[in-house]
C-alpha positions in Angstrom: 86.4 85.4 108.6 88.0 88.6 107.4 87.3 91.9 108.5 88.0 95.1 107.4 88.3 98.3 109.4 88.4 101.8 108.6 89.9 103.7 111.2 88.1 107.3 110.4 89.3 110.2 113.1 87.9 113.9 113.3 90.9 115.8 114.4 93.6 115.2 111.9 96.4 118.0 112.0 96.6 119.2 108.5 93.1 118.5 107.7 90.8 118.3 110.3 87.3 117.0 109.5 88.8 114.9 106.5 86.5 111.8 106.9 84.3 114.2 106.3 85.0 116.2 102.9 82.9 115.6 99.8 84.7 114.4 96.7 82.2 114.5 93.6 79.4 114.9 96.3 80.3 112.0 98.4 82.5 111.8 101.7 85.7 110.2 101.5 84.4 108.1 104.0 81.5 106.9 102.5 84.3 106.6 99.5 86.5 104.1 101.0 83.9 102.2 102.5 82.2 101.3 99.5 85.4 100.2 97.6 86.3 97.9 100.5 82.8 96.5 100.6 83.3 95.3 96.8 86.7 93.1 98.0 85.6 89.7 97.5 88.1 88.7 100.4 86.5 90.8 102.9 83.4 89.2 104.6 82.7 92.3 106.7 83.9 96.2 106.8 83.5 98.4 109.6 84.1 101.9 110.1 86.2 102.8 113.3 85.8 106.1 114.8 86.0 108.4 117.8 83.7 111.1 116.4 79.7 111.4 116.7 80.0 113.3 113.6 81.7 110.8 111.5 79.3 107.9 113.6 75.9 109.2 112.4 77.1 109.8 108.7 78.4 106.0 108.6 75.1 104.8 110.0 73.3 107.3 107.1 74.4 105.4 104.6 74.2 102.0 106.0 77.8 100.9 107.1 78.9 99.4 110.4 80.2 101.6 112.6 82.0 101.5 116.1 82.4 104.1 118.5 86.2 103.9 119.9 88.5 105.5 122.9 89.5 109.2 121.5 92.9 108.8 122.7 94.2 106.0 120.5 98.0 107.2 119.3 97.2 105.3 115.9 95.1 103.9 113.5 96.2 100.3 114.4 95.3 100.7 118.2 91.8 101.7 117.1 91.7 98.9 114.5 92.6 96.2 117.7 89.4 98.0 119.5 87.3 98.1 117.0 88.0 94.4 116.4 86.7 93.4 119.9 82.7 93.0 118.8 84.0 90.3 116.3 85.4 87.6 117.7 85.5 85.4 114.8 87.7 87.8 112.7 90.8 85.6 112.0 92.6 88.3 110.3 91.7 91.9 110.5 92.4 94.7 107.8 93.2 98.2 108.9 92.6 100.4 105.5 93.1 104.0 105.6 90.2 106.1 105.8 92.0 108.9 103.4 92.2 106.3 100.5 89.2 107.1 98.7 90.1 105.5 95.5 91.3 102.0 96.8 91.3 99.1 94.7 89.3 96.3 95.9 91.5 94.4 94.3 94.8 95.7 96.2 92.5 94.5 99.1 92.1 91.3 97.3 95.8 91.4 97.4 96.6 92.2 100.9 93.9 89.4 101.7 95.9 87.2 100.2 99.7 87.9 100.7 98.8 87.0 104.7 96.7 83.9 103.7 99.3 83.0 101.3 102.4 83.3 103.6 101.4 81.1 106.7 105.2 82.5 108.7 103.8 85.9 108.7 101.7 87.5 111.2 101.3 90.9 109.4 101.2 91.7 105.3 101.4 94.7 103.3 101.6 96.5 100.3 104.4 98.3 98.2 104.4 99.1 94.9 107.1 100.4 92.1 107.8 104.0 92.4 107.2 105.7 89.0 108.4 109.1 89.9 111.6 110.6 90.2 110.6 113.1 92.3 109.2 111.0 95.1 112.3 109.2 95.3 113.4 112.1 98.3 110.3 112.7 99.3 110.5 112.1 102.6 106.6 112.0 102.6 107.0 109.1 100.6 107.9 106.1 102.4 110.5 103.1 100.5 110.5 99.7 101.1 112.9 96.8 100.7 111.9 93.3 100.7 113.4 89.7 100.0 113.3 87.7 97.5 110.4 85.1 99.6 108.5 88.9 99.7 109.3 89.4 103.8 109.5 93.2 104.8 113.4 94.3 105.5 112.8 97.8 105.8 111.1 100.8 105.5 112.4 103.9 105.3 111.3 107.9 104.8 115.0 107.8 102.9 115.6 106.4 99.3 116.7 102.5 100.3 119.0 101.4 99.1 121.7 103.3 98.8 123.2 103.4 95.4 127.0 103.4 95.6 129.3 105.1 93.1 126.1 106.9 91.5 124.9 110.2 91.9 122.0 110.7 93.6 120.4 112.6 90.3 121.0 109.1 88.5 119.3 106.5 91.5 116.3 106.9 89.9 117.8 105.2 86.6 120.0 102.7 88.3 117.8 101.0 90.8 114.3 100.0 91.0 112.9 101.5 94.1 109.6 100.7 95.8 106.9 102.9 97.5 104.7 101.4 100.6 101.2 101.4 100.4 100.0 102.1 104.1 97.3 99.0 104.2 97.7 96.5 106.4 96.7 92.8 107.3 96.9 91.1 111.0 96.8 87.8 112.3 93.9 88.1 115.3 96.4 87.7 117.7 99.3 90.0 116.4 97.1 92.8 116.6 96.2 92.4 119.9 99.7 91.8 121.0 101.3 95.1 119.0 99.1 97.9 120.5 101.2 96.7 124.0 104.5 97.4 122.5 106.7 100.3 123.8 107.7 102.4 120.9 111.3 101.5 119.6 114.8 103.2 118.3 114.2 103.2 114.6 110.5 103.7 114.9 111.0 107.1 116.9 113.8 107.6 114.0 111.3 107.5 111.2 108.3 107.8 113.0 106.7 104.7 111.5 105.2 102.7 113.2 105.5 99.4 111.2 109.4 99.7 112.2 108.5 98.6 115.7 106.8 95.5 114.7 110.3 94.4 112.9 112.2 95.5 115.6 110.3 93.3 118.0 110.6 90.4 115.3 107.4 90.2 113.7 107.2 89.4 109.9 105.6 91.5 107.5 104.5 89.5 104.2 104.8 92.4 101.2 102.6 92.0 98.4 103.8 93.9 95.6 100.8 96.1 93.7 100.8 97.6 90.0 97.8 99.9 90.5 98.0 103.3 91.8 96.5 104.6 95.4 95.9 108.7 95.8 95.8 109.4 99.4 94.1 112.7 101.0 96.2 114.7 103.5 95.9 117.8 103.1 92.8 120.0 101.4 95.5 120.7 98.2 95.2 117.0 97.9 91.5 116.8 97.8 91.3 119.3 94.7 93.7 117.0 93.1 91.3 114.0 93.5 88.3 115.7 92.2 90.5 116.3 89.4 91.2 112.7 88.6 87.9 111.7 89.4 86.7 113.9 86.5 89.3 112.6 84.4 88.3 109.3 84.9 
């Protein structure tokens, strides 16, 4: 069985209430769990979330919903909560609740790159970057893989480094790669990660997913073509009503 949970939190920093905001008349939440319900990977998708705000609206429109801890440090922790009522979950998705315009194919894919690579415990997704100007953003995260598609690194600085070029010509000289912030556990390595201590590079970066390579775990990387618009701040929401009427 594979389940997928959408961690969904009231009291986000930059935009608080985000689950929340209407996009074209709809939540974002309601958004994002309608494209996951479309995967044809995904046998059941649950919203996760620590609000009785967000709870009621999930149940208004028919999705799962569980009720979690409020003091969860990430969206992972609450995922490996959440998880709990279903037992029979052999792996467990943990798509981001501020990704109203997922793919259920990239879901599909994720689904996939941890079925298909049986060494793995965890999978994710990366995809080309296509815009010089993300390429020092350090809100944009870059990802190196090898060649069997296993995680390296990840990194909120352009890797790799491209020697005996300047920096205004990386862009042209090296193909770089963005990661897409969806992720795929084995049962077990979920459970198992939320008890890990925070490590060096993690607390460098702050990302998260740099502890579970630090402590040895392998991270499958499925590599995307299509496009993801995430909401983080309100500036970003007006952007996606935009696209959404372009569309």
């Amino acid at each position: 069985m594979i389940l997928a949970i959408i961690p969904a939190r009231w009291a986000s920093t930059r935009f608080p209430g985000k689950p929340l905001a209407k996009i074209a008349g709809k939540t974002m939440i309601q958004r994002v769990f309608e494209q996951v319900s479309q995967s044809a990977r995904v046998d059941v998708a649950v919203i996760a979330t620590d609000d009785e705000r967000i709870f009621e609206h999930a149940k208004s429109f028919g999705a799962p919903v569980v009720m979690t801890k409020p003091d969860h440090h990430s969206g992972t922790d609450r995922c490996s909560e959440a998880a709990l009522p279903y037992p029979d979950a052999e792996i467990i998705l943990n798509v981001q609740g501020d990704e109203p315009f997922i793919s259920p194919q990239q879901i599909d894919l994720l689904a996939d790159t941890l079925s298909n690579h049986p060494i793995a415990t965890i999978a994710t997704l990366v995809k080309k970057l296509e815009h010089p100007e993300h390429l020092f953003n350090s809100n944009v995260v870059k990802a190196v893989f090898s060649e069997k598609a296993g995680a390296i690194y990840f990194s909120r600085h352009p890797i790799p480094f491209v020697r005996n070029v300047e920096e205004s010509q990386w862009f042209d000289q090296q193909t770089f790669y963005k990661h897409i912030g969806l992720y795929a556990f084995r049962r077990g390595t979920l459970m198992e990660i939320t008890g890990l201590s925070p490590t060096p590079l993690e607390k460098s970066e702050s990302l998260e997913q740099l502890r579970w390579l630090e402590h040895g775990y392998r991270i499958a990387v499925g590599v995307t073509q299509l496009e993801t618009i995430g909401i983080d701040t309100p500036e970003d929401l007006a952007q996606a009503e935009a696209y959404l009427s372009g569309q």
